[in-house]
N, C-alpha and C positions, 0 to 999 in steps of 0.2 A: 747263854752268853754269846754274845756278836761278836765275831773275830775278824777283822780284816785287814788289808795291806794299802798303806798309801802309795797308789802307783804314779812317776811322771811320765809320758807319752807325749810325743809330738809329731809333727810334718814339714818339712822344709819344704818350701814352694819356688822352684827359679826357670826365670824366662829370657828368653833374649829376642832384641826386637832390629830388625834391620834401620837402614840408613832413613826411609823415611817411615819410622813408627812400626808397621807391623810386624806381626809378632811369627816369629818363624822358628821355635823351639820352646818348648815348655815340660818340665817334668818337675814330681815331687817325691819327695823319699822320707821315709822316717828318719828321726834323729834317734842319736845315741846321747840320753844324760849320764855325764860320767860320776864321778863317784864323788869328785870335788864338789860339784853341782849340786848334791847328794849333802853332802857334809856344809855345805852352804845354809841349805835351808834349815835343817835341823837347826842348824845357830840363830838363827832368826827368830824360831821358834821361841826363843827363851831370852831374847835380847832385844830390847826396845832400838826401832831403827836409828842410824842416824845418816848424817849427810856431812859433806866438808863443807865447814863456815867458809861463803867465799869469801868473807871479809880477811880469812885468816887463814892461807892454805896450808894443809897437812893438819889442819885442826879440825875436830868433829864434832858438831851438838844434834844434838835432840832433833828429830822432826816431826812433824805433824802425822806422821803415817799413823797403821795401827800402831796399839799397842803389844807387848807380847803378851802371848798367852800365859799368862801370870796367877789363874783363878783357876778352882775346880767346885765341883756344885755337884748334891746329891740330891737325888728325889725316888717318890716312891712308887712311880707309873713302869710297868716292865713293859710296854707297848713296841710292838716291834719298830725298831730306829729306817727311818728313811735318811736318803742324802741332800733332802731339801730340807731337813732341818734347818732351826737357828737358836731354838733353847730346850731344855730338857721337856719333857711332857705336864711333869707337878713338879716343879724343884722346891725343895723342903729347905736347905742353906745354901750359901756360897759362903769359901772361904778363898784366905789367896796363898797360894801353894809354897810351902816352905822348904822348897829346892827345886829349881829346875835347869838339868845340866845338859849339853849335850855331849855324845860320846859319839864318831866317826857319823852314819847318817841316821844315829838315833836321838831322840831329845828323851829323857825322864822327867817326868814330875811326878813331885811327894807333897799328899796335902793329909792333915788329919783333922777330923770334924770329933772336939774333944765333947767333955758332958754337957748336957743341956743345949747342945747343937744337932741341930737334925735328928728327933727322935722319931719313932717311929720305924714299917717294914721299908729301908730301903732297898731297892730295887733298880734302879739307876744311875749314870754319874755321867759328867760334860767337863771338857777344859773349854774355859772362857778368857778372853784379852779384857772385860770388864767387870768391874766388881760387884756391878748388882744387875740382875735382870734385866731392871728397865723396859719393860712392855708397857706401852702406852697402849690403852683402848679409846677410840673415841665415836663418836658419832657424824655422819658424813653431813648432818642434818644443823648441827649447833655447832662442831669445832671446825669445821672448814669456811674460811672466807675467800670468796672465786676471786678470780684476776679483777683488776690488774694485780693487788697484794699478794693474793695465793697462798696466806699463810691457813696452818691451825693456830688456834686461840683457843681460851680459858681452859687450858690444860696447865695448872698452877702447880708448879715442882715436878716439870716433866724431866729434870734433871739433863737437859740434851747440851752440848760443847759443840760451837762450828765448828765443824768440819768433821765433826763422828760420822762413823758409817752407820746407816739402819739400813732395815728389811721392812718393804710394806708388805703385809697380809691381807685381802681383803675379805676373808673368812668365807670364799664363796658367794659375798654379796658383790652387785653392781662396783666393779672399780671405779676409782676417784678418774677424772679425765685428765690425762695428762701423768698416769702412771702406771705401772705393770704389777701385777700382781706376782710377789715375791723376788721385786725387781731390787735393787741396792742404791743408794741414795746418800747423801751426806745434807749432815744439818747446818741451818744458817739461822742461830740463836738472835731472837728479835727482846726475848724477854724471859724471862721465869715461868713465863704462861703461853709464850705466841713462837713462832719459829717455822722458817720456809726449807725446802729442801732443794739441793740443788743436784746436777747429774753426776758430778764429777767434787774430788776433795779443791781441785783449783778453783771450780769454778764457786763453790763455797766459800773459800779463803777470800774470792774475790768481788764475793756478792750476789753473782750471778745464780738469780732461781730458777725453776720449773716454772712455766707458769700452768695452773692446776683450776679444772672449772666444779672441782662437787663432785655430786655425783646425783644420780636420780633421789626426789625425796623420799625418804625410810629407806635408804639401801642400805643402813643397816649400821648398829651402835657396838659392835661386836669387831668391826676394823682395827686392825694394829699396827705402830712402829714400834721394831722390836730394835734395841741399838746391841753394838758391840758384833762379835763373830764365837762362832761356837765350830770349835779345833773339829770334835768328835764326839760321839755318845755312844755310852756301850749299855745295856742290862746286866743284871746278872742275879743268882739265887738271893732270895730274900733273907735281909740281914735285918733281923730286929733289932732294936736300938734304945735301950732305955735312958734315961736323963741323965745317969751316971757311970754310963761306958763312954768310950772312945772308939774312932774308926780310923785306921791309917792306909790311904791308897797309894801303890806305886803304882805309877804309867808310865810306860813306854810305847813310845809312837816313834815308829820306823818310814827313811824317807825311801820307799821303793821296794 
């Protein structure tokens, strides 16, 4: 089983520059995240952003950001976890976790995958901010249409929302021109089948795409947008699972 610590670290960078520009002092130091900072994020963890209506100050709605990490998902691959993940190996269910609280700068989540959900030797498990998978494969050959549009097409019930985050994969084939392989990205929905991506969530919200050329022909039908954000994934000994038991996970993930 994987055991690890979410660390924050940082560096402070300051310079001073005389009367006409040049820079005549420079140094950086680490920082100190303090323990509020600490108790901060852990809340976030478990609480859909929001922002103040400027229509209406001291009042707060909803915003576009992610969402919280609200899901957890079993599968039955024990493959050792890397940090570029972004979904489990074979996820067998998702469900959406029925308590997620934070305590000083920890968060818990409790999810239970009751009968006839996720049977089989699980070996696996992820917290997710979405409720399904959502791994699109496509082909660089038929679902990409080059600039000026720049979208994918006939990918029908891609289920994607402007302004989502995804991950492009390009499975080790030829990348698409005009994108990084296992780069982060937000969607700009054209249709239920077609959709552009853009660099940024504003510039999503705002229209503004990528403009993206293909990629070499056959480079390859095995490419993925993977949507949503994946907290953590841990292994651990194999739990068989028949149609008519129950599995209840606690997690805790600590900030620091």
């Amino acid at each position: 089983m994987i055991k690890d610590s979410i660390k924050l670290t940082g560096r402070l960078s300051i310079k001073k520059y005389d009367k006409d520009g040049k820079e005549i002092y420079s140094k950086e130091v680490p920082n100190l995240v303090v323990t509020s900072g600490k108790e901060y994020i852990a809340q976030r963890l478990v609480a859909d952003p929001v922002i103040e209506d400027p229509s209406n100050p001291g009042q707060y709605i909803s915003s576009t950001g992610p969402a919280k990490m609200g899901f957890m998902a079993v599968g039955d691959d024990a493959s050792t976890s890397t940090v570029a993940l972004t979904t489990l190996q074979n996820e067998l269910a998702r469900v959406a976790v029925t308590s997620a609280e934070p305590s000083g700068v920890s968060a818990t989540f409790n999810a239970t995958f009751g009968p006839n959900v996720a049977t089989g030797a699980l070996a696996e498990a992820g917290i997710f901010n979405v409720s399904g998978s959502s791994v699109i494969s496509f082909d660089t050959d038929t679902n990409i249409l080059d600039a000026p549009t720049s979208k994918f097409e006939q990918l029908p019930g891609h289920g994607l929302q402007t302004g989502d985050r995804v991950t492009y994969n390009d499975a080790g084939n030829p990348a698409v021109t005009g994108l990084d392989d296992g780069g982060t990205y937000y969607v700009i929905r054209l249709s239920d089948s077609e959709f552009q991506l853009a660099a940024s969530e504003s510039d999503a919200l705002a229209g503004t795409f990528i403009e993206i050329t293909g990629a070499a022909p056959g480079a390859g039908t095995t490419q993925k947008i993977t949507a949503g954000t994946m907290l953590c994934r841990t292994t651990f000994p194999v739990i068989n699972k028949s149609a008519t038991e129950s599995v209840a996970i606690s997690w805790v993930i600590t900030v620091g």
